[in-house]
C-alpha positions as CSV (number, residue, x, y, z in Angstrom):
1,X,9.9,-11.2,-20.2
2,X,6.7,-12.7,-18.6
3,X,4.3,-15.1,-19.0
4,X,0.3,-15.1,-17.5
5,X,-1.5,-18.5,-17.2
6,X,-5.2,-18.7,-16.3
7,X,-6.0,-22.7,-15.1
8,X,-9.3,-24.0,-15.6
9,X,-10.4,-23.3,-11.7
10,X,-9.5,-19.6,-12.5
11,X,-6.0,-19.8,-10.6
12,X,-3.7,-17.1,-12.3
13,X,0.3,-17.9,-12.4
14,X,2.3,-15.3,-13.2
15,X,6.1,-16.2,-14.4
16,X,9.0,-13.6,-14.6
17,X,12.2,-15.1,-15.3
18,X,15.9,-13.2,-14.2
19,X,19.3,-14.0,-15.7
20,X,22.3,-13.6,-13.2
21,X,20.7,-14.4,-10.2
22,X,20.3,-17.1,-7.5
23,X,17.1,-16.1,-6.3
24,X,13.7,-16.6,-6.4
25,X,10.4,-14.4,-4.9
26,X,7.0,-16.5,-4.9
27,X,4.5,-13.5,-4.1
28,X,0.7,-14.8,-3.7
29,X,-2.0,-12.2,-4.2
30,X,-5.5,-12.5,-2.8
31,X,-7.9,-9.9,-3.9
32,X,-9.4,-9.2,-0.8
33,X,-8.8,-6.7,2.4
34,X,-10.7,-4.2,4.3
35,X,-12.5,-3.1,1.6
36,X,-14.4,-6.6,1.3
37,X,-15.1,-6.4,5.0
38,X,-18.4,-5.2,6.4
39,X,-18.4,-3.1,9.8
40,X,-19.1,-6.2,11.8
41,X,-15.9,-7.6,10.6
42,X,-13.5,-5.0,9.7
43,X,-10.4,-6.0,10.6
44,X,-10.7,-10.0,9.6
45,X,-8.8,-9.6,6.8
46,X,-5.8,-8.8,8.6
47,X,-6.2,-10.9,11.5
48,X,-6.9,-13.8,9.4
49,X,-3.5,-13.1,7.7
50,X,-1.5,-13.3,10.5
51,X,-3.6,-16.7,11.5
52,X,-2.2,-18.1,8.4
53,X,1.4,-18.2,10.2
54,X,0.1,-20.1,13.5
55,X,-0.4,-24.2,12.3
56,X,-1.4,-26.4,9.2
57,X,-2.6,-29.9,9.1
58,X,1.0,-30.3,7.7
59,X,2.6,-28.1,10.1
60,X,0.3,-28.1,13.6
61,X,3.0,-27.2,16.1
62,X,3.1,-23.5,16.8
63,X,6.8,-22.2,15.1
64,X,7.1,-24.8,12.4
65,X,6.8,-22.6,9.3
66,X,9.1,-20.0,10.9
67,X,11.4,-22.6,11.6
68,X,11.6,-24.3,8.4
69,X,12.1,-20.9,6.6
70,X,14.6,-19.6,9.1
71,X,16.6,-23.1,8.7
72,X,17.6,-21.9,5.2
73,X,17.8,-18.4,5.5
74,X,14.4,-17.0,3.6
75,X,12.8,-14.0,3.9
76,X,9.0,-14.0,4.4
77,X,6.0,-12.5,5.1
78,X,2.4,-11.5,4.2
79,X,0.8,-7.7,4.4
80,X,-2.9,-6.3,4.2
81,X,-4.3,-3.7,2.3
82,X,-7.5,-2.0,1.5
83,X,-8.1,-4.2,-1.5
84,X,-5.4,-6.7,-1.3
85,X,-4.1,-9.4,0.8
86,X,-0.1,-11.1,-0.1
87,X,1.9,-13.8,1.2
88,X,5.5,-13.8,0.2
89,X,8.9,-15.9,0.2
90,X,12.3,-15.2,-0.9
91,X,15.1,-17.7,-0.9
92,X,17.8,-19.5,-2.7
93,X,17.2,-21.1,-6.1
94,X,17.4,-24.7,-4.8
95,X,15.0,-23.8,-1.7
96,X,11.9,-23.5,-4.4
97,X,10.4,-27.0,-3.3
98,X,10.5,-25.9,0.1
99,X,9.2,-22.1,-0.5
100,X,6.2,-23.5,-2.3
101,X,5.5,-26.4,0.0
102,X,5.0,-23.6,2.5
103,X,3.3,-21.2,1.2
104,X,1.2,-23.2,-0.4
105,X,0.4,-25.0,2.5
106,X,-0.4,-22.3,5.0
107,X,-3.1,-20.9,2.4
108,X,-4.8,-24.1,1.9
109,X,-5.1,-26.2,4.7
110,X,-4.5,-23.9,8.1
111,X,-5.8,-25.1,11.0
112,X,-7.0,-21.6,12.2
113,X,-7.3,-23.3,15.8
114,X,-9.2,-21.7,19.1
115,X,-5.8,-21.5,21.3
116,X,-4.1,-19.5,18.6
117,X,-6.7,-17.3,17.7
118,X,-6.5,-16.0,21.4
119,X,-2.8,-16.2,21.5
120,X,-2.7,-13.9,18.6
121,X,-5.7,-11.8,19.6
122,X,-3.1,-10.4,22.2
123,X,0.1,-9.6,19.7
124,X,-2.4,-7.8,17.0
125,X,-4.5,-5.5,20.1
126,X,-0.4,-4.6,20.9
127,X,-0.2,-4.0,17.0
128,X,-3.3,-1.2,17.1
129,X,-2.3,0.4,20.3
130,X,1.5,0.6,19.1
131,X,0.0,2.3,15.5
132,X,-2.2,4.1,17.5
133,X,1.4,5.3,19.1
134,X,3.0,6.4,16.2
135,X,2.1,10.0,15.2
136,X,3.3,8.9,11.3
137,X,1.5,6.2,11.7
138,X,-1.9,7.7,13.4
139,X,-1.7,11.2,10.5
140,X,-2.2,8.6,7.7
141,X,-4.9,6.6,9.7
142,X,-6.8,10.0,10.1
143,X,-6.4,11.1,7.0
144,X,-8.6,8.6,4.9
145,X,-10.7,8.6,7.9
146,X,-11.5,12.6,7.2
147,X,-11.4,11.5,3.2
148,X,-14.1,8.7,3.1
149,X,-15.6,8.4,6.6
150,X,-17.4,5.6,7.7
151,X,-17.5,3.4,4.2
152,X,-15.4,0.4,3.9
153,X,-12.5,2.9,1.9
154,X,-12.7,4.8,5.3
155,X,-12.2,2.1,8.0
156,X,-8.8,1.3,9.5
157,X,-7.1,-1.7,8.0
158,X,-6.7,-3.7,11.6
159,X,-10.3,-2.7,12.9
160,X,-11.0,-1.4,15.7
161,X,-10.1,-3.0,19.2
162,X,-14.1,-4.1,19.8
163,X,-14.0,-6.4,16.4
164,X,-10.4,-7.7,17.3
165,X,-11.6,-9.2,20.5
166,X,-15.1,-10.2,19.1
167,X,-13.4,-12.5,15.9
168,X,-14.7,-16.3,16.6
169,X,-12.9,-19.0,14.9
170,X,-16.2,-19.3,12.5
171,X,-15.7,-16.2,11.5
172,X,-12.4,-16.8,10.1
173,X,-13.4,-20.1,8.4
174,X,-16.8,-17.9,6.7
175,X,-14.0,-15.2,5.5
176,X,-11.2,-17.8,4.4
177,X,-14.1,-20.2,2.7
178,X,-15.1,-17.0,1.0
179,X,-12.3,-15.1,-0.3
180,X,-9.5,-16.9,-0.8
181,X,-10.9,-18.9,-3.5
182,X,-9.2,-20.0,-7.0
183,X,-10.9,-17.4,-9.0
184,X,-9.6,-14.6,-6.4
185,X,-6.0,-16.0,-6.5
186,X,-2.7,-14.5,-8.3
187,X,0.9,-16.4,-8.2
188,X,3.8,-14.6,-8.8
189,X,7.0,-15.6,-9.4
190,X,10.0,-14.1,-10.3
191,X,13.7,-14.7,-10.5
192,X,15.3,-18.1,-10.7
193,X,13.6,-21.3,-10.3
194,X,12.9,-24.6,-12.1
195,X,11.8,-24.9,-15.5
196,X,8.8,-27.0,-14.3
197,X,7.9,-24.2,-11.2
198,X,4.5,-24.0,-13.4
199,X,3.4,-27.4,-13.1
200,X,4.7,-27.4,-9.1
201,X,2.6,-24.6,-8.4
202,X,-0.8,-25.8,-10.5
203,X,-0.2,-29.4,-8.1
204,X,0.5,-27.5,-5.3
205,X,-2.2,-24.9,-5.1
206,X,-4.7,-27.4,-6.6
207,X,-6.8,-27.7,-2.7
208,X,-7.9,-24.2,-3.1
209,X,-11.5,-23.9,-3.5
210,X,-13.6,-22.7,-6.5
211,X,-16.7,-20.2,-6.4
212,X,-17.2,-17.0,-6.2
213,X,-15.6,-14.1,-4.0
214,X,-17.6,-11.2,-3.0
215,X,-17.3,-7.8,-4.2
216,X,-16.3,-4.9,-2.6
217,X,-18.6,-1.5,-2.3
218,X,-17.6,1.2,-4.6
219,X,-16.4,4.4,-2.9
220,X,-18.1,7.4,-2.1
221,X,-16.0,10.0,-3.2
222,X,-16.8,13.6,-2.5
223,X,-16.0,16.7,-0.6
224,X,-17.5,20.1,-0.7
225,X,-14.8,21.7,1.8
226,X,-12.1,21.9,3.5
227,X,-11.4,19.5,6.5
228,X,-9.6,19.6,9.5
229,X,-8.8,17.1,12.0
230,X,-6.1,18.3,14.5
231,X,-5.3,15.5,17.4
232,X,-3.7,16.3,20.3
233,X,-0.7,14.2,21.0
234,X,2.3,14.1,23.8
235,X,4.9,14.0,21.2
236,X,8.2,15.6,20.8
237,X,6.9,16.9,17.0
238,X,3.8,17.5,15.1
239,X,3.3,15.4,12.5
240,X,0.8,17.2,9.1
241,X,-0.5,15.9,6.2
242,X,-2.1,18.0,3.9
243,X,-4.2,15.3,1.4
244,X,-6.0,16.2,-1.5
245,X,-8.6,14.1,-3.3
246,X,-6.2,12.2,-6.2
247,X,-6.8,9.8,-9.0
248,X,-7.2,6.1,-8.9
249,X,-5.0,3.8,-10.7
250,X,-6.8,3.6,-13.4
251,X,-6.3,8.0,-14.0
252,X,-4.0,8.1,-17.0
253,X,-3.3,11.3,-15.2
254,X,-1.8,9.4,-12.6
255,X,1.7,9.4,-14.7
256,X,1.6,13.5,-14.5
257,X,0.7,13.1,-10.9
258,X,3.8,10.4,-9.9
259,X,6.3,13.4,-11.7
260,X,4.8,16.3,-9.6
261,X,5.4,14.6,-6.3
262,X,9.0,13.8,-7.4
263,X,9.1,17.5,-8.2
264,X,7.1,18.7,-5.3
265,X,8.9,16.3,-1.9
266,X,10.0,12.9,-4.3
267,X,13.5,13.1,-3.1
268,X,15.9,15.5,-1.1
269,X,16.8,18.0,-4.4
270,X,12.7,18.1,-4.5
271,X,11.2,22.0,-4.2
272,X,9.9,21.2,-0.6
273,X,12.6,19.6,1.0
274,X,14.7,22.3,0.1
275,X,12.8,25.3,1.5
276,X,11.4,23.2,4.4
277,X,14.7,21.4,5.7
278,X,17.6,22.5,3.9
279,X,17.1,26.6,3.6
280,X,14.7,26.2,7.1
281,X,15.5,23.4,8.8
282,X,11.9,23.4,10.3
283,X,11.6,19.6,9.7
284,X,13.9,16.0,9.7
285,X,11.2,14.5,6.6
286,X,9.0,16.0,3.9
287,X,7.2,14.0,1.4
288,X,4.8,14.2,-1.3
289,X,3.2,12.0,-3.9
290,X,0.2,9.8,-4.4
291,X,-1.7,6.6,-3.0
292,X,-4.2,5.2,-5.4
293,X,-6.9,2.5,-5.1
294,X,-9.1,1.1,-8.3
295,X,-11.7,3.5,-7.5
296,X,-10.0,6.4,-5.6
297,X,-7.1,7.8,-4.6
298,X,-5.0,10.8,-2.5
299,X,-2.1,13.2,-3.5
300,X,-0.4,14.0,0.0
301,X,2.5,16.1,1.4
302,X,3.5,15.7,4.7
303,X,6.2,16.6,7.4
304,X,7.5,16.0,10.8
305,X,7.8,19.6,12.2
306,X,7.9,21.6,15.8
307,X,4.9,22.3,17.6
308,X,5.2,26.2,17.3
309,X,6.1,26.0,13.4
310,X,3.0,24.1,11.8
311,X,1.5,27.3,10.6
312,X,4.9,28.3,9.4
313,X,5.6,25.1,7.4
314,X,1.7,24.7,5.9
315,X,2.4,28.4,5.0
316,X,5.4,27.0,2.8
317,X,3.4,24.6,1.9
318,X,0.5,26.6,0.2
319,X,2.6,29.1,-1.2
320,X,4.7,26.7,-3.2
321,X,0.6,25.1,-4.0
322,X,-0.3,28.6,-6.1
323,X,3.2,29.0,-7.6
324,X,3.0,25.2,-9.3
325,X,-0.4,26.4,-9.8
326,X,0.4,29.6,-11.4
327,X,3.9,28.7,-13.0
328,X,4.2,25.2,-13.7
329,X,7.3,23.5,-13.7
330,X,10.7,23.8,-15.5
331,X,11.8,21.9,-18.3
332,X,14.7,20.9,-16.3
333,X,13.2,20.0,-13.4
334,X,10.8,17.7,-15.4
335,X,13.7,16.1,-17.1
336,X,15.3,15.4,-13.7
337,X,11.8,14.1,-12.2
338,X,11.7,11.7,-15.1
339,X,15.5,10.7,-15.0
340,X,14.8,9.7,-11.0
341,X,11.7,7.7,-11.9
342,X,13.8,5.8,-14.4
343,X,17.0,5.2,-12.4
344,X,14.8,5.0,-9.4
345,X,12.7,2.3,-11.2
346,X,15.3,0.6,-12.2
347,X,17.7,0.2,-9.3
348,X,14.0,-0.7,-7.5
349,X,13.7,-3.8,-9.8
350,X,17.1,-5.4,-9.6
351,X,15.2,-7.1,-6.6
352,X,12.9,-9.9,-7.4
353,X,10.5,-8.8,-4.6
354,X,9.9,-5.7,-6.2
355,X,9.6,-7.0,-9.6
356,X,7.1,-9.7,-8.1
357,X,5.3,-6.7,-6.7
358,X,5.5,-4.6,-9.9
359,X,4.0,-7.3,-11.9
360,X,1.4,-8.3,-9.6
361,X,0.1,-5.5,-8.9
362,X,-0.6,-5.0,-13.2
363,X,-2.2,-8.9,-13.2
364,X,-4.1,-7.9,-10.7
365,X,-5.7,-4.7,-11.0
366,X,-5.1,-4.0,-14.5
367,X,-6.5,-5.0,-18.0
368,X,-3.2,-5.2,-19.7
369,X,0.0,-5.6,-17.9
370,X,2.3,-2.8,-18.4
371,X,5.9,-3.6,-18.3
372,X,8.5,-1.2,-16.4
373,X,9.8,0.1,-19.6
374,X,5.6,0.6,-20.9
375,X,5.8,2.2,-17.6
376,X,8.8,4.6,-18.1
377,X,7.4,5.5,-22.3
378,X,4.7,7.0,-20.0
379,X,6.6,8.6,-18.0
380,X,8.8,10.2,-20.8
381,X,5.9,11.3,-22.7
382,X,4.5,14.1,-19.8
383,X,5.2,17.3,-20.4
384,X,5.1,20.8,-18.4
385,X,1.3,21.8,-19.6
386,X,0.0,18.7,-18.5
387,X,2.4,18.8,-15.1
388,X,0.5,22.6,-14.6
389,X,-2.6,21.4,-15.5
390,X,-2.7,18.6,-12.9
391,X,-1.9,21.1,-10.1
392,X,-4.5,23.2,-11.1
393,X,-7.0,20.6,-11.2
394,X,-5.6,18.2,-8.3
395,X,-4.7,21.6,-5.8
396,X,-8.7,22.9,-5.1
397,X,-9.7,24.3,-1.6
398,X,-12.5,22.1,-1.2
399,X,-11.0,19.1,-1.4
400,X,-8.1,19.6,0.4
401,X,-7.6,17.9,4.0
402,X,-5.3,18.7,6.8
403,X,-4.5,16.4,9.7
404,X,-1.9,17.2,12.4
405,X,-1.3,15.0,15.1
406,X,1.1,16.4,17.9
407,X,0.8,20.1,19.1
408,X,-3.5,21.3,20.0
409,X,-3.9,23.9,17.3
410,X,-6.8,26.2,15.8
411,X,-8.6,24.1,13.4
412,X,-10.5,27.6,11.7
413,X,-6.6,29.6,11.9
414,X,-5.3,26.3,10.1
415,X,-8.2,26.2,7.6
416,X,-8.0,29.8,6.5
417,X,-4.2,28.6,5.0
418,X,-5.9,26.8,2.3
419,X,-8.6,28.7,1.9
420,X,-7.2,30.8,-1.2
421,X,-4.7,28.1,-2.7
């Protein structure tokens, strides 16, 4: 179903073929992101993405690569992470010469020039301020601040707005000579293209550098009690997360934990939507389930509730805590987790982007690539013990961690909730 190449300058080309379409998704990975950073530059690894999109020696004029995308209808674009960076294109079959001239291209010879750096210094400051904005937005933000502090796992993604206007072009050219380097460099690409795509992308990519990427710091994780941030905020809502100290993705319990959100605020049928919105109607979202990193990770649930109702609603949500705890879970509504996951899965993966994405993430982070279906064997294989015993290990007082964003609240009255989950 796929096929992993290593090249001799340590560029990794990752092949997924799809019958019956007339697409195709090339999805570059670069293991780096804020995680690589140090505090002087936090927040490089995100503004050098966007630079990327601003001029080649190919492409100098401001617009060019949006335009030449646009003129054939592609989808595109490139996201940060803690601890990786990706570039992506998605058009029609006989676009692949195109796609790859591109994106190939703006990661190995961009121009990273002076005007555009401050041109784009601008847009990304409107970028912080409008996340800043957004009380969804600004809960998560808080939370892995409250989780991990000031470390490198704790930083905001964009930076802060003192390193975003500090950035010189050297900087960028340090970061870029550093990082995206052969050896730190993952293809993807999946759906329909030529039978020679492998030998276009080895020419293509072949002016990216060799040596050595740095590392990233391992994590500090550990908590001894309960935390509280609660952020006053002139919205119309208050927006919660309650986060408790997960699993990385490397946690064989992680397929146990991916099940319990389902079950827990996965989907509308899930036990929290129903008592929080449907029975209540104290919120418009609930959701629960897990974000992992190779050395850490968080199990969350969250709402969008009034002001007057967030004791109400973390009430619900550490009662239904100590009954998971207590009780465990049905066999039905582990069989009906599992059939969502599949069908979910599934329906997920008639996309090439997502498949790129699903496979990428495996080449890159993982020792051995699991396919979907390895994926879904794991699934199938969980059972209600090991569903109880992950709530009972994963749902402990002290490392639970509440943010609310909205409504000026009691941070001791809100703590007390979760003191006796």
């Amino acid at each position: 179903m796929y096929k992993l190449k290593k090249l001799s300058s340590g560029l990794r080309i990752l092949t997924v073929p799809v019958e019956h379409t007339g697409v195709f998704t090339m999805l570059v990975l670069v293991g780096t992101g804020s995680k690589y950073e140090t505090k002087k530059i936090n927040g490089i690894s995100h503004f050098l993405e966007h630079m990327f999109f601003k001029g080649t020696r190919q492409r100098p004029e401001p617009g060019a690569v949006n335009r030449a995308l646009d003129s054939v209808g592609a989808q595109y674009n490139a996201f940060t992470s803690k601890e990786v960076t990706g570039y992506w294109v998605k058009a029609a079959r006989q676009h692949f010469d195109l796609g790859l001239d591109i994106v190939s291209d703006i990661l190995t010879e961009p121009l990273l020039s002076n005007d555009e750096i401050e041109k784009e210094r601008g847009v990304i400051l409107q970028e912080l301020r409008m996340r800043n904005d957004d009380p969804i937005s600004r809960a998560n933000i808080l939370l892995e601040d409250i989780l991990w502090g000031d470390q490198p796992a704790g930083w905001w993604i964009i930076g802060s707005e003192k390193n975003i206007k500090s950035f010189k072009r050297e900087d960028f050219i340090n970061y870029f000579d550093e990082q995206y380097v052969a050896k730190n460099t993952l293809i993807v690409l999946g759906g329909a293209y030529p039978k020679n795509a492998e030998e276009k992308i080895k020419k293509a990519f072949a002016k990216l550098k060799s040596g050595n990427p740095h590392s990233k710091k391992k994590t500090i994780d550990r908590q001894t009690q309960i935390k509280v941030l609660a952020e006053k905020k002139q919205n119309e809502a208050s927006n919660l997360i309650v986060g408790f100290r997960g699993h990385s993705m490397h946690d064989p319990r992680r397929y146990a934990e991916d099940l319990m959100g389902v079950i827990l605020g996965g989907n509308s049928s899930s036990r929290l939507y129903m008592e929080i919105r449907e029975k209540r109607g104290l919120a418009y979202y609930v959701r629960a389930g897990a974000t992992r990193y190779a050395d850490s990770g968080h199990f969350d649930i969250s709402a969008g509730v009034p002001h007057g109702k967030i004791a109400v609603v973390l009430k619900i949500i550490a009662d239904e805590i100590r009954r998971i705890k207590k009780n465990g879970v049905t066999k039905l509504e582990l069989e009906s987790a599992k059939e969502y996951i599949r069908g979910n899965t599934k329906i997920e993966l008639e996309d090439s982007s997502a498949l790129t994405s699903f496979f990428g993430e495996q080449a890159l982070f993982y020792p051995k690539i699991l396919t979907p279906d390895d994926y879904l064997k794991k699934i199938g294989h969980i059972g209600t013990k090991e569903i109880q015993t992950m709530a009972q290990t994963l749902f402990v007082s002290k490392s639970a961690n509440l943010v609310v964003v909205g409504a000026s609240k009691n941070s001791s009255a809100l703590k007390k909730i979760f003191e006796k989950i």
